[in-house]
N, C-alpha and C positions, 0 to 999 in steps of 0.2 A: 333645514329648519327655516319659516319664515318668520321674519320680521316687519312688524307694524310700527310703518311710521305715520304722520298728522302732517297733513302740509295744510297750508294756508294760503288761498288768491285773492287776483283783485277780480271784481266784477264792473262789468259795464251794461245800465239796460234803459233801455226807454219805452216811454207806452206812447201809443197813438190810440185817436178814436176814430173810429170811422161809422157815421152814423149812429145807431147804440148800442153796439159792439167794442168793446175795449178787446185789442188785442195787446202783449207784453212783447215784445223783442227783448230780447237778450243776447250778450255777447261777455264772453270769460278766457281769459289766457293765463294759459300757465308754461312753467317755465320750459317744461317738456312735453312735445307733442304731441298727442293721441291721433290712433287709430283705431280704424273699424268700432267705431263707437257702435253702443250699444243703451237702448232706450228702455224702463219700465214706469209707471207712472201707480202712484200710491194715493191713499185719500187726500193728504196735504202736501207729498212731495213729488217730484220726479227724479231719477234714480238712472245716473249712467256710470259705463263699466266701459273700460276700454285697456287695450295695450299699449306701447310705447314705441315708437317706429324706430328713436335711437339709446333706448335701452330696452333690451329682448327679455330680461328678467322682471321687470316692474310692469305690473297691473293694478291698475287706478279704479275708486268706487269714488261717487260724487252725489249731494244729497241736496239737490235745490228745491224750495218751497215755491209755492205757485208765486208770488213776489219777483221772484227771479233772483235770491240772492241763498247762496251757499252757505247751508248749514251745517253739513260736516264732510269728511273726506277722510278715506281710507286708502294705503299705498301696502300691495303685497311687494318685497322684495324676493324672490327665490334662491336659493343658491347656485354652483357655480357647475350643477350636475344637472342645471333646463339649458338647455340650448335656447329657448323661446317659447312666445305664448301665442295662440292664434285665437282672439276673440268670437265668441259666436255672435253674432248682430241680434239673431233674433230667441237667445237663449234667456235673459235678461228678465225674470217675471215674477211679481211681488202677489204672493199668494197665502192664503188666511194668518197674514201681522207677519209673514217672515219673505227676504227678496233672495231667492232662488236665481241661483248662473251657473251657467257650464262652459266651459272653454277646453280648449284646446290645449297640452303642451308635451316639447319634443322635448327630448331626454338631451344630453350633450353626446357631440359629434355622431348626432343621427341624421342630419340636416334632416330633408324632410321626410324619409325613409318610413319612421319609427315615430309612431304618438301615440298618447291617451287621450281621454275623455277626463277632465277635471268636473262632477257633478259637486256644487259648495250651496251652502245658505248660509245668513247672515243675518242678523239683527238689522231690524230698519232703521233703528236709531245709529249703524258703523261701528256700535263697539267691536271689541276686539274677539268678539266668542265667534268659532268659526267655523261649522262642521263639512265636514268634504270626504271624497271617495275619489277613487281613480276606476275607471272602467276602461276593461281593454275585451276581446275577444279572442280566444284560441284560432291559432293559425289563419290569422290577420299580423301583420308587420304592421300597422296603422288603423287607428279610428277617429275621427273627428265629427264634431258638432256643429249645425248648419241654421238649426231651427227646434224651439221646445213647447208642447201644449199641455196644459194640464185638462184633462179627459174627467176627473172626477175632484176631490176634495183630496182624495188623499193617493191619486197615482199622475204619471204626466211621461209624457213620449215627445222622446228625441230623436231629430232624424238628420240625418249627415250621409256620410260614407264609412265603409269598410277597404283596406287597401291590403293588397296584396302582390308576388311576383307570380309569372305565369310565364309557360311557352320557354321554348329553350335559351333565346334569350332573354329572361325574368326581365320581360315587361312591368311596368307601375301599374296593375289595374284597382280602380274602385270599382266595389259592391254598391248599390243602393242600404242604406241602414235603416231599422227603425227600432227602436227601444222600449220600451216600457219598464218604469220604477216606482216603487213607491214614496212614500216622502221620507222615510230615513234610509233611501237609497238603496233599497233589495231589488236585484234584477227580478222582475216580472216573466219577461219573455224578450226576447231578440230575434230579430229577424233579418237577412241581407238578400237581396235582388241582383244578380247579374247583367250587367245590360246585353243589347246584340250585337256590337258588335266585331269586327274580326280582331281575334287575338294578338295580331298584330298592331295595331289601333291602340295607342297608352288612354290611360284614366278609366272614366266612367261615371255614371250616376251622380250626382250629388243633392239629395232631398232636400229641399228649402220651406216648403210649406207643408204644412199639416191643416186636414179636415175631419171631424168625424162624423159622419154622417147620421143622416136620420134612419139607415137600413142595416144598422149593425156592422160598419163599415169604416173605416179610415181612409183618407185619401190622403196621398206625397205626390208633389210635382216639385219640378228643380230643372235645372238643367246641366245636363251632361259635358264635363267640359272633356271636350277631344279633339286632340294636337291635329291642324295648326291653331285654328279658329272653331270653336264649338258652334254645331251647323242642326243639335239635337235636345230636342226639350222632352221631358215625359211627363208619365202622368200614371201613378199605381193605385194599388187597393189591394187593402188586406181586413181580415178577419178583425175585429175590434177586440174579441175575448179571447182570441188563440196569437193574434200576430201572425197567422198565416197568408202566405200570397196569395191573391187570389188571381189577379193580374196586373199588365206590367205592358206598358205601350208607349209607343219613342214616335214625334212627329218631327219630321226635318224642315229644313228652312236652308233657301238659297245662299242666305246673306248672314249667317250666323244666327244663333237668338242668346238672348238676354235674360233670359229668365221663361219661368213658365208656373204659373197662378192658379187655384183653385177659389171658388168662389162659386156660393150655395144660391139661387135663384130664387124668388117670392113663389114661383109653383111648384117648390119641393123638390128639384131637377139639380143638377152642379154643372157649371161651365170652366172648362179652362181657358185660361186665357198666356197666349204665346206672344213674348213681346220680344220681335225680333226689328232688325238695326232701319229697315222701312217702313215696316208696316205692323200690325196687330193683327193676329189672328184667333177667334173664340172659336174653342171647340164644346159643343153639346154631350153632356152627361144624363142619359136618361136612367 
């Protein structure tokens, strides 16, 4: 069972102008401190959600007006059967009057083995009304949340991984994931992507971006984290109406990468963009 509690900070902020441009700076501590924050921005407020680096059961909602000063705050405590919560960064999205999040959380003494997908919304004012679902998959050991878009008014896609063991000795591998729900959370369709490489090789896939194209089309890129140093970025597509794969392509890099971008072009085209530890590399989507 969770419990809601109120907590209350101080704030510190200053404006500068620079030309006629006002920008706000802001700065807020609190007594325990956040991780993997997590950003949405509202008509009059912005809206962050984050975990707790030394307490693994409390997850924090924060409700700052453009002034820069804290108008309300909400504290999930969990019981003592989550081992931990793993924030999604970019799951965080305030859509028609209600702020939508998905996170992450591991069951006790799963370490990181075993999770679900927590899909929750919430009243933008933090009251205490709270609705939520767990999403898991049939023969997956683990799902997690990376990244979320809402595609229409009333459905929205999350894309992470799917984890599972494999090979005789049950390897950790991730699937590529991609979701689709509606907004009182009915699974749509689901979909996972294998990556290439050998069985032997732990993880996989991890989707961070979502795009949906103007061809009927969805596009995920992310990057694949694989032991020692993740050296593989991808970049997929699938069916917008079915969730089906259509394909699934992995660009490697000397020196590791860091991520891997989608982003739509003024001539109708999409480029990815690989952002690895020297250099940047775009690749062309025609």
């Amino acid at each position: 069972m969770k419990i809601l509690i109120r907590l209350c900070f101080v704030l510190f902020f200053g404006t500068q102008l620079y030309g006629q441009n006002s920008y706000l700076n802001e700065r807020y501590k609190r007594n325990v401190n956040s991780i993997n924050p997590s950003l949405a921005l509202g008509d009059s407020c912005y809206y962050l959600a984050s975990d707790k680096h030394n307490n693994s059961k409390l997850y924090h909602y924060t409700k700052i007006n453009h002034q820069g000063l804290i108008v309300d705050s909400l504290n999930f405590i969990f019981n003592d059967t989550l081992t931990g919560i793993e924030n999604c960064k970019g799951c965080l999205q305030v859509h028609k009057g209600v702020l939508y999040n998905m996170y992450t959380n591991f069951p006790n003494n799963s370490g990181n083995d075993t999770a679900a997908i927590v899909l929750s919304k919430i009243h933008l004012n933090l009251k205490d009304t709270v609705e939520s679902k767990v999403f898991t998959i049939e023969g997956y050991k683990a799902v997690a949340a990376e990244s979320s878009f809402f595609d229409s008014d009333t459905t929205f896609l999350i894309t992470g991984y799917a984890a599972r063991y494999v090979g005789a000795n049950l390897n950790y591998k991730y699937d590529l994931l991609l979701a689709k729900f509606d907004t009182s959370f009915n699974l749509i369709w689901a979909t996972t992507v294998s990556e290439n490489t050998p069985i032997n090789v732990g993880f996989g896939p991890i989707g961070a971006n979502i795009i949906v194209d103007d061809y009927g089309g969805i596009l995920v890129s992310g990057n694949p984290y694989v032991e020692p140093l993740p050296k593989i970025g991808f970049a997929a597509r699938f069916d917008a109406k079915t969730g089906d794969s259509l394909w699934y392509k992995e660009f490697k890099g000397d020196y590791g990468i860091g991520g891997m971008y989608t982003a739509k072009r003024d001539d109708g085209n999409y480029q990815f963009i690989q952002n690895q530890i020297d250099q940047t590399d775009i690749f062309y989507l025609n």
